[in-house]
N, C-alpha and C positions, 0 to 999 in steps of 0.2 A: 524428496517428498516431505521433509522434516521441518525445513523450512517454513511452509504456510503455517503447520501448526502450532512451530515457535511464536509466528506471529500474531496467531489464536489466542496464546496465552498471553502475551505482552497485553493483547487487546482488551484481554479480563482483568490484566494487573493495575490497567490504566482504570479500572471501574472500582477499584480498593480507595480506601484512603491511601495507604501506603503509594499506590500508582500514582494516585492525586499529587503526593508529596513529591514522586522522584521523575513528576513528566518530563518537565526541563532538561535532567539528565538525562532520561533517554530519549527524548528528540535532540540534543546534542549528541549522541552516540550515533544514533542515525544520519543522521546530517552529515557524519565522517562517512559511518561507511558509504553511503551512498555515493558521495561523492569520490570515493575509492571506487567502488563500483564503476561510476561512468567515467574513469578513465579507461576501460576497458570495455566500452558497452555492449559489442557484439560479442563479447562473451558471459556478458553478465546480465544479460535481459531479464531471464528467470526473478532472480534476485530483486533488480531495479524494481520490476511490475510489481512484485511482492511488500518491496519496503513502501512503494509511490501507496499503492491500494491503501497499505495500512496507514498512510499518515495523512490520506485525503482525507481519507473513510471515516476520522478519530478528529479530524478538525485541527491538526497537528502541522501541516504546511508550513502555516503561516510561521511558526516557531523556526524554520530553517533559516540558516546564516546566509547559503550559496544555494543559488539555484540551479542544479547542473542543466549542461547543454547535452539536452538528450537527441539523437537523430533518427531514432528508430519508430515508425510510427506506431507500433504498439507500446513501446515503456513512454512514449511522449503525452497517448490518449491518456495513459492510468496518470502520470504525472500532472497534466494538466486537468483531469476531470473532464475532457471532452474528445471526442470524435477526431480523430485525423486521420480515419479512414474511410472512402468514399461521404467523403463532405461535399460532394456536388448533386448528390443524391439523397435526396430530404427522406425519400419513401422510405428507401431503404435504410434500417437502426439496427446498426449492430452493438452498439456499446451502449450500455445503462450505466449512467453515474455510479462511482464508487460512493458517493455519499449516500445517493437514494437506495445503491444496494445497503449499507451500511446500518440504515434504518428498518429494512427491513428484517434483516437476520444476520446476525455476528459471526463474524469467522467461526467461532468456537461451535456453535449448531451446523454452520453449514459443512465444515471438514469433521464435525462426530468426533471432535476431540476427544470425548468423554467418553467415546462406546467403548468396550469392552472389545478386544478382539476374537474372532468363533474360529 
């Protein structure tokens, strides 16, 4: 559960100057793990969908060295920003871009980083 909100924060650090300064280094940090990650991908979905979201979502992709070969249609939709499940089926929309969620509201509102625990 730690994990998205880490990713919360990274999300807000990349909105600093200081983020500004040091994106390159962490989308090279990423870019390892990730690709550590999908060598083990059905175990590490969680993760994958989490780093993929955050680095669609932040405009951050295109910065990646390797592109891992994902096989799971869930970490493949968030990695590529689109549907690869029931793609034969136009009516039916189960997945909203990470980008367009992105714009809408940041990790950091939408996981209540901030809240106070009751």
């Amino acid at each position: 559960k730690a994990f998205p909100k880490v990713m919360a924060i990274m999300e807000r650090l990349l909105a600093s100057p200081f983020g500004v300064m040091h994106a390159i280094s962490i989308v090279r940090y990423l870019d390892e793990y990730l690709s550590t990650l999908a060598e083990d991908e059905e175990r590490n979905k969680y993760l994958i969908s989490w780093i993929s979201y955050f680095l669609v979502g932040n405009g951050l992709r295109s910065g990646l060295k390797k592109t891992p070969r994902l096989r799971d249609p869930i970490t493949r939709t968030t990695f590529n920003n689109r549907s690869q499940i029931f793609k034969q089926h136009r009516e039916f929309r189960l997945f909203v871009g990470c980008v367009k969620t992105r714009k809408r509201i940041t990790l950091a509102n939408h996981l209540n980083v901030w809240r106070p625990l009751n």
